[in-house]
N, C-alpha and C positions, 0 to 999 in steps of 0.2 A: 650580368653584362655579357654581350654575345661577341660574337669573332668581329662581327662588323663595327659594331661599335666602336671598336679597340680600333680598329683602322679607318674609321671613317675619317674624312678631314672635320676639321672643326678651326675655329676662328673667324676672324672678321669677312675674309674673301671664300670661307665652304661655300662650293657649288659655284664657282665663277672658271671658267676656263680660258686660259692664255697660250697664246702662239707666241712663242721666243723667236722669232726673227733674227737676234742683234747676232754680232759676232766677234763682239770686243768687251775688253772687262764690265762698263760699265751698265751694259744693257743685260749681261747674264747677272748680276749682282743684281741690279733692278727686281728682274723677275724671280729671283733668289728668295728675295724678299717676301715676293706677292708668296710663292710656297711656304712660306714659313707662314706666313698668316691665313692656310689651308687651303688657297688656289690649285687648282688643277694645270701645271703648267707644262706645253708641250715642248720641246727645243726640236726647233727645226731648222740643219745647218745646210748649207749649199754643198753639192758635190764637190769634191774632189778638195777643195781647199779646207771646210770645216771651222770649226769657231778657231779665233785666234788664238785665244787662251791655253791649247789644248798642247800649243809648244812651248810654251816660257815658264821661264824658272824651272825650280826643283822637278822632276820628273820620275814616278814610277811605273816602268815599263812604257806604254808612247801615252800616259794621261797626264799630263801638269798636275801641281797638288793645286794650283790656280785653279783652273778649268772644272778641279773635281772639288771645290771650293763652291766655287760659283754657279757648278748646275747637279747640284745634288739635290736627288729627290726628282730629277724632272727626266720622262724618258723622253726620247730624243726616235727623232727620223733623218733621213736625209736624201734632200730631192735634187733631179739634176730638170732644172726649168728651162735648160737650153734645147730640148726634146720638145 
């Protein structure tokens, strides 16, 4: 078995690619999901405000255990569309 292998995604959604848009629990949990079942998911949060999640409840150092909950596995950008 090769290095990719080992990393590649696998599941029902390998090779499908999603934009995270949302910014409330239930739209990161959503595509939480689609990653678990080996989608390629992007999170893309708005300047300056960022997903909601990322302040409530328990927190270690400024990530919610929420936030790192619900968008694990997904790298993330962040655009300011008011430019």
């Amino acid at each position: 078995m090769t290095t990719d292998a080992l990393t590649a995604p696998t599941g029902p959604m390998a090779g499908i690619r999603v934009l995270d848009l949302s910014i409330a629990l239930t739209g990161p949990y959503a595509t939480a999901l689609m990653a678990d079942q080996g989608a390629e998911v992007i999170k893309v949060e708005p300047h300056g405000v960022g997903d909601l999640t990322r302040t409530g409840g328990f927190r270690v150092g400024t990530i919610s255990a929420m936030f790192g909950a619900v968008n694990r596995g997904k790298p993330s950008v962040r655009l300011d569309l008011t430019r």
